[in-house]
C-alpha positions in Angstrom: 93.8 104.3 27.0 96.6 105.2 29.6 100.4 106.0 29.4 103.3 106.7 31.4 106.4 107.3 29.1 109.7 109.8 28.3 107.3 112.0 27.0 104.2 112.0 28.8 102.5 110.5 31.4 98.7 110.9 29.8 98.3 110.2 26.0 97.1 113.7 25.2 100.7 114.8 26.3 102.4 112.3 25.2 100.7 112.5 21.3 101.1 116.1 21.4 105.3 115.8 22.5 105.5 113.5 19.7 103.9 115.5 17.2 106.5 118.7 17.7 109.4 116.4 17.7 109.9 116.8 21.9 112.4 114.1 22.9 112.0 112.4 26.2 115.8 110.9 25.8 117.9 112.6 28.5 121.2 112.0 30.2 120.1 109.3 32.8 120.1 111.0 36.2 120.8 108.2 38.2 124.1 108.2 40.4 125.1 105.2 38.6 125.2 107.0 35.1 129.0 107.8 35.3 129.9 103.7 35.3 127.7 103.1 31.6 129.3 103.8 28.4 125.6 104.2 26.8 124.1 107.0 29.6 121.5 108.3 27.9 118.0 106.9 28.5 113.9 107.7 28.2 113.3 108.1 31.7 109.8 108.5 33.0 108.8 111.3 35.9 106.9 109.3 38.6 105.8 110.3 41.9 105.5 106.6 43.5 105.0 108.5 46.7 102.0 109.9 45.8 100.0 107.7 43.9 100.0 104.8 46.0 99.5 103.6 49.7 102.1 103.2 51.7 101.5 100.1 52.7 101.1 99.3 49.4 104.4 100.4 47.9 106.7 97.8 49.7 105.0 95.4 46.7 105.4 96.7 43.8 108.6 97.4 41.7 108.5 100.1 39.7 107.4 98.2 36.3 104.0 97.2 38.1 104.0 100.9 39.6 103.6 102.2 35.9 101.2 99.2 35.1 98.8 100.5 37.4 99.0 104.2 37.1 98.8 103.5 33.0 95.7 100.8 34.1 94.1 103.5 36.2 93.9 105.9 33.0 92.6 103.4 31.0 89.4 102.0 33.1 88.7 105.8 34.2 88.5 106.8 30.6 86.8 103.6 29.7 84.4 104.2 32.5 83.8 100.5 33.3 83.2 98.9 36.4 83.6 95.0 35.2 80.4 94.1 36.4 80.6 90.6 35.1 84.4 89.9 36.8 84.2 86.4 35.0 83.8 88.0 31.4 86.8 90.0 31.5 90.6 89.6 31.4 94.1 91.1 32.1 96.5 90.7 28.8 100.0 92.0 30.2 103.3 91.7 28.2 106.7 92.8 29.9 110.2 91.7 29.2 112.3 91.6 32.4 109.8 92.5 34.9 111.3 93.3 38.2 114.8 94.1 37.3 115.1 96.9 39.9 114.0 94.4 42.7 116.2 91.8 41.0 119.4 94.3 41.2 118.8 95.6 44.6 118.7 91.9 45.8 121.5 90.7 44.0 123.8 94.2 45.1 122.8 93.7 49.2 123.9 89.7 48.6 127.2 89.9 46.9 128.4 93.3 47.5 126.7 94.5 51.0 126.9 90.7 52.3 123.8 91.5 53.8 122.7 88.0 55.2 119.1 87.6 53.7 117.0 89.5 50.8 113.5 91.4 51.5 110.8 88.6 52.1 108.8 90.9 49.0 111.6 90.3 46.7 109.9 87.3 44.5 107.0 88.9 44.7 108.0 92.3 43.1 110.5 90.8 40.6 108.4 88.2 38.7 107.2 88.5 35.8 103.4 88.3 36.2 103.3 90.6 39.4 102.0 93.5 37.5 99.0 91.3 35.8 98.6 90.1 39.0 97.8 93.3 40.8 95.8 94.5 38.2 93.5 91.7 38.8 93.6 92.2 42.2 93.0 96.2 42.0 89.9 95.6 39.4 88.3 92.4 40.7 88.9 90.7 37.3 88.5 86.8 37.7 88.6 85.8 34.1 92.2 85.1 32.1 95.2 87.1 33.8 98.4 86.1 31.3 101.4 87.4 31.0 103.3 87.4 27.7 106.9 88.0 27.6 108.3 87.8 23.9 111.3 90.7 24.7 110.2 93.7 22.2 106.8 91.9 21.2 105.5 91.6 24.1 103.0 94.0 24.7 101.8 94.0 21.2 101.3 90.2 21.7 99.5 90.7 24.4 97.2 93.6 23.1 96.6 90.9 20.1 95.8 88.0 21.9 93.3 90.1 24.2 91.7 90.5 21.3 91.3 87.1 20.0 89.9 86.1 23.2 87.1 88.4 22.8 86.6 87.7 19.1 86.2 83.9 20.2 84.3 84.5 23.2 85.5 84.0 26.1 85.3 87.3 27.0 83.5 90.5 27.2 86.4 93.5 28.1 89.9 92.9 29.2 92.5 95.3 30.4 95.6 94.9 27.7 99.4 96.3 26.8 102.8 96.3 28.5 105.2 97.6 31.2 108.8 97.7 31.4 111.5 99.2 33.9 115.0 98.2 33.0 117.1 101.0 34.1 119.4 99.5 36.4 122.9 99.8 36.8 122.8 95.1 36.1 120.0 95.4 33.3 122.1 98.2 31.1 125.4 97.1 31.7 123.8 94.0 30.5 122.2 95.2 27.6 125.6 97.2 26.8 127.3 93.8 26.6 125.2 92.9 23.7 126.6 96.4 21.9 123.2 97.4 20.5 123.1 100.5 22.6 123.4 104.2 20.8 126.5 105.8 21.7 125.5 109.4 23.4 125.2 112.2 21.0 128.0 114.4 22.4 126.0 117.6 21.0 122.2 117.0 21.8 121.8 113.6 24.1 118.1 113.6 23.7 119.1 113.2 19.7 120.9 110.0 20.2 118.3 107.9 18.6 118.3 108.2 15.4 115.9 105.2 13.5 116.3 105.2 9.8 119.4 107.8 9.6 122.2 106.6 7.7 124.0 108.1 11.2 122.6 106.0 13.6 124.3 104.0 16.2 121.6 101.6 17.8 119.3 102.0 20.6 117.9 103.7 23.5 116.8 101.3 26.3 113.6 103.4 27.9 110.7 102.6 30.2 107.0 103.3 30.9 103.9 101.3 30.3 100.6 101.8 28.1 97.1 100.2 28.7 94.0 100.0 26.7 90.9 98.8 27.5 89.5 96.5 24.6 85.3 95.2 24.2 83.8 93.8 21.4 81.6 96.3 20.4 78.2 94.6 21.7 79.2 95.0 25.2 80.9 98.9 24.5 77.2 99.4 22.6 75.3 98.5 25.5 76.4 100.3 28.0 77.0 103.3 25.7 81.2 103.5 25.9 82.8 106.1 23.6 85.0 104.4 21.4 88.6 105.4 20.3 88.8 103.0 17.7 88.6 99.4 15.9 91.3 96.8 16.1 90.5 95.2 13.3 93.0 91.9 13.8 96.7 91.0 14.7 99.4 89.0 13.2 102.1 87.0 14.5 104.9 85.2 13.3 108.4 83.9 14.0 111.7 84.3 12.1 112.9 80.9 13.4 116.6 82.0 12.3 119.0 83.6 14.6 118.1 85.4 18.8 119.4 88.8 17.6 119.3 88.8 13.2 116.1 90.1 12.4 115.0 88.3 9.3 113.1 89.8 6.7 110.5 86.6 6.1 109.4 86.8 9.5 108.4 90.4 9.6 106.4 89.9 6.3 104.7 87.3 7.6 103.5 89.0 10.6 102.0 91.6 8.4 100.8 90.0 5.8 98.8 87.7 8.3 97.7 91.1 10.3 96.0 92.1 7.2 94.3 88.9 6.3 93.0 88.7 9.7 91.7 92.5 9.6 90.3 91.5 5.9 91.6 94.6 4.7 94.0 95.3 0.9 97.5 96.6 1.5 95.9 99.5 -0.2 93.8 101.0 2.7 96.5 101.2 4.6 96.9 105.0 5.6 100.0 105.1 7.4 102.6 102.6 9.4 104.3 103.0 13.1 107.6 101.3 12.7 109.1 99.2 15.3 112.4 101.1 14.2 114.6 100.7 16.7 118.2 102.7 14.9 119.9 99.8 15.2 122.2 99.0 11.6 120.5 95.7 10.4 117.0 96.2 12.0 115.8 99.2 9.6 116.9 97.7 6.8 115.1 94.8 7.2 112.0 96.3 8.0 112.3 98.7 5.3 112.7 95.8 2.8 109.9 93.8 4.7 107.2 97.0 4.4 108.3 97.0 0.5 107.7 93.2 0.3 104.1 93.5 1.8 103.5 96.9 0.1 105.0 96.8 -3.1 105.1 100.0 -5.3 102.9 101.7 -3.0 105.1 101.2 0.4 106.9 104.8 -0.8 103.0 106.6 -0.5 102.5 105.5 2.6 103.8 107.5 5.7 106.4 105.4 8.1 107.8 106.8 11.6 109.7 105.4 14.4 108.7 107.5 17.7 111.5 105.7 19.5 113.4 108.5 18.3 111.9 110.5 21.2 110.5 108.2 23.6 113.3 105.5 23.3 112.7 101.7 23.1 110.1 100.7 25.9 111.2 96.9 25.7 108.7 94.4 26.6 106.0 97.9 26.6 106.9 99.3 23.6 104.2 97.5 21.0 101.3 99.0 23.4 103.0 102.5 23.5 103.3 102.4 20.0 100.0 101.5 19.5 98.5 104.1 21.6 100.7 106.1 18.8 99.2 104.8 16.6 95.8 105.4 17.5 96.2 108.9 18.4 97.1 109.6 14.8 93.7 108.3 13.8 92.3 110.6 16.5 93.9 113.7 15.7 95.1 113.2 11.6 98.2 114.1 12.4 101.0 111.7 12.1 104.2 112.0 14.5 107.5 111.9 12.9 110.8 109.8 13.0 112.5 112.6 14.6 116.4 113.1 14.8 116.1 111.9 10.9 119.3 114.0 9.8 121.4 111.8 6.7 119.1 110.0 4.3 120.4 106.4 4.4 120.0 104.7 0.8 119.1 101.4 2.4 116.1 103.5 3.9 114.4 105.0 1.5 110.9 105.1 2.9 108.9 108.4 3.2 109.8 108.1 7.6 107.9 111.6 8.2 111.7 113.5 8.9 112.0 115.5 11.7 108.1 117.2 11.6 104.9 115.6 12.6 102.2 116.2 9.6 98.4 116.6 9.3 97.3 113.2 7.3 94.4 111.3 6.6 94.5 108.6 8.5 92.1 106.0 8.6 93.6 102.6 8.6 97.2 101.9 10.9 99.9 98.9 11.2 101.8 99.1 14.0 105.0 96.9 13.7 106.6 95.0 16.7 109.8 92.9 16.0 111.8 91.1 18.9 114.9 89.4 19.8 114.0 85.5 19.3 112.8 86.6 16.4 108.9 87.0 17.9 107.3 89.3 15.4 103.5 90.9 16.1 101.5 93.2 14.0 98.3 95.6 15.2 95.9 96.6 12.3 93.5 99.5 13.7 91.1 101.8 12.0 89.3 105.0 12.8 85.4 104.0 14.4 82.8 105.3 12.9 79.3 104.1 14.0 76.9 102.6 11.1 
C-alpha cells in the first residue's frame, strides 16, 4: 500500500495520526485563500522538486504527482517487478483530474491574455494521465482504465481491479485513486454548490465534523492511495507478504437525483458487497463510513447501515476519518480503504473525530473523538457519490491455511 494525504504521506503515519485524533485540516495556505468563503482544506506536504526529474515534471500535474509517489510505495512494499507486463493492470479512479493545469490555462487565457496555452496542457489535465504514467513508469501492458464516478471513484476502481483478477484476465494490478482540486476555479466551484463546511472560527482543523448534530458540510482535500492487488496464487508463488483479503465489492446506483443521496442505493451497494464476499452481516467487525458532515448524507447512511445491519448495526463500530483528513474526492474510497485495512493490521480502530453534539438522526456507535483497540477481523468500507454512484470494499484480516 502507499499514501500521500493531510495526515501522512506513508500509511504507518498516516494510521497512526488517525488513531490519536491528529487533523490534517488547516487554513489553506495558498495566496488565493482570502477570496473563498470555505478556506479551510486537507492539504498535502509535497516536495515535487525532489521526487522527480526535471525533465519530467513539466508533465505531470500535481494529481498524477501523488499517483506516482503513492504508486511507488505500493510496488516497493509489494516488491514486484511485473515480470509478466501482459498479466497485470492499472485500475485508477480520479474525479477532476488536472484541475490545477485546467486553472492555470484557463487564468493565462482570459485574464493574462496570454496568446496560447503550454503545448503539455492536455496532457496534464486529462483524466487518464495519471494511469497513463503509471503504465509507462512500470512497464504494465495489460488493462490501464480510468474510472471517474466523482466520490466513488477510487473505490470503483479498487473493486473492479479485483474482479478482473477474480475472472482472469489478470495476475497483479496497481489500484486506487488520486485527486488535486485545490484551485482557486475548482473551490469556488465547489462553493457554488454550498456543500462546503463553513470554517470553525475556534479550531479550523475541527471544521469537519461527520455525524455531529453541529456540522456544516465538507472539507474538499487531496492526496492519493495505491494498493497493489494478486490473487493469492501469484502472491503464493513468489512468496509476497500479504496485508490482507478483499473478499468482494459492491456497486450500485441510486438512479434518483445528482446531489440527494438515497437510501436504497447505499443498501444495495452493501448488501451486494456482502453477497459477493459470501460473508453474514454478522461477521462484520467494524465499518469506515463515507461520512462526509454534510446534513442529508449522514443520515442516510446511518439509516442505510441500520437497513443492512438491523439490530446489530448499534454493535458495530462506524467512523468517518474525513474528520481529519477531509474529503479526498475522486481518491477518497482508496484512502479510506487503506483505513480500513490498517485497522485490521493494528486492532485499533480510528475515530470520527471532532464528534462534539450527539445528533439524534445519528445514533450509531461513530468511535467519538478517540481511536480504540478492537477486534477487527472483517471491514466495509462505504463510498457514496454525487450521480448517485455507490461502491462498497469488504476486506478481512489474512491468515494463511
Amino acid at each position: 500500500m502507499g499514501i500521500v494525504s493531510p495526515t501522512g504521506n506513508d500509511c504507518g503515519t498516516f494510521f497512526d495520526n488517525l488513531l490519536a485524533g491528529r487533523s490534517g485540516i488547516r487554513k489553506i495556505s495558498a495566496g488565493f485563500a482570502g477570496q473563498l468563503e470555505a478556506n479551510v482544506a486537507g492539504e498535502v506536504d509535497f516536495d515535487a522538486e525532489g521526487r522527480f526529474p526535471k525533465a519530467k515534471l513539466p508533465l505531470l500535474d500535481r494529481f498524477a504527482q501523488f499517483a506516482l509517489d503513492a504508486s511507488a510505495q505500493a510496488v516497493k512494499e509489494a516488491g514486484l517487478c511485473f515480470e509478466d507486463p501482459t498479466r497485470a493492470g492499472v485500475f485508477l479512479g480520479t474525479g477532476m483530474g488536472g484541475a490545477h493545469t485546467v486553472d492555470a490555462a484557463y487564468e493565462g487565457l482570459y485574464r493574462a491574455q496570454r496568446p496560447r496555452v503550454s503545448p503539455y496542457t492536455v496532457l496534464r489535465s486529462m483524466t487518464s494521465a495519471a494511469a497513463g504514467h503509471i503504465s509507462i513508469d512500470y512497464a504494465v501492458r495489460g488493462p490501464t482504465i480510468t474510472y471517474s464516478t466523482a466520490c466513488s471513484s477510487s473505490a470503483l476502481a479498487i473493486g473492479e481491479a479485483c474482479r478482473a483478477i477474480r475472472h482472469g484476465y489478470i495476475d497483479a494490478a496497481i489500484a486506487g485513486g488520486t485527486e488535486s482540486l485545490l484551485s482557486l476555479g475548482t473551490i469556488r466551484a465547489w462553493e457554488a454548490l454550498r456543500t462546503l463546511a463553513a470554517t470553525d472560527a475556534d479550531d479550523p482543523a475541527a471544521s469537519c465534523r461527520p455525524f455531529s448534530k453541529d456540522r456544516t458540510g465538507l472539507v474538499l482535500a487531496e492526496g492519493a492511495g495505491i494498493v497493489v492487488l494478486e490473487s493469492l496464487e501469484h502472491a503464493a508463488r513468489r512468496g509476497a507478504a500479504v496485508h490482507a483479503e478483499l473478499l468482494g465489492f459492491g456497486a450500485a446506483s441510486d438512479a434518483q437525483h445528482m446531489t440527494r443521496p438515497a437510501l436504497e442505493g447505499q443498501v444495495d451497494a452493501m448488501r451486494l458487497a456482502l453477497a459477493d464476499s459470501g460473508i453474514a452481516p454478522d461477521e462484520v467487525d467494524y465499518i469506515n463510513a463515507h461520512g462526509t458532515a454534510t446534513l442529508a448524507g449522514d443520515v442516510v447512511e446511518t439509516n442505510a447501515i441500520k437497513r443492512v445491519f438491523g439490530p446489530r448495526a448499534a454493535r458495530i463500530p462506524v467512523s468517518s476519518t474525513k474528520s481529519m483528513h477531509g474529503h479526498l474526492m475522486g481518491a477518497a474510497g482508496a484512502v479510506e480503504f487503506i483505513a480500513t485495512v490498517m485497522a485490521l493490521r493494528r486492532g485499533a480502530v480510528p475515530p470520527t473525530a471532532n464528534l462534539r453534539v450527539p445528533d439524534p438522526e445519528c445514533d450509531l456507535d461513530y468511535v467519538p473523538n478517540r481511536g480504540r483497540e478492537a477486534a477487527v477481523r472483517t471491514a466495509l468500507s462505504n463510498s457514496f457519490a454525487f450521480g448517485g454512484s455507490n461502491a462498497v470494499l469488504v476486506t478481512r484480516t489474512w491468515r494463511p491455511a
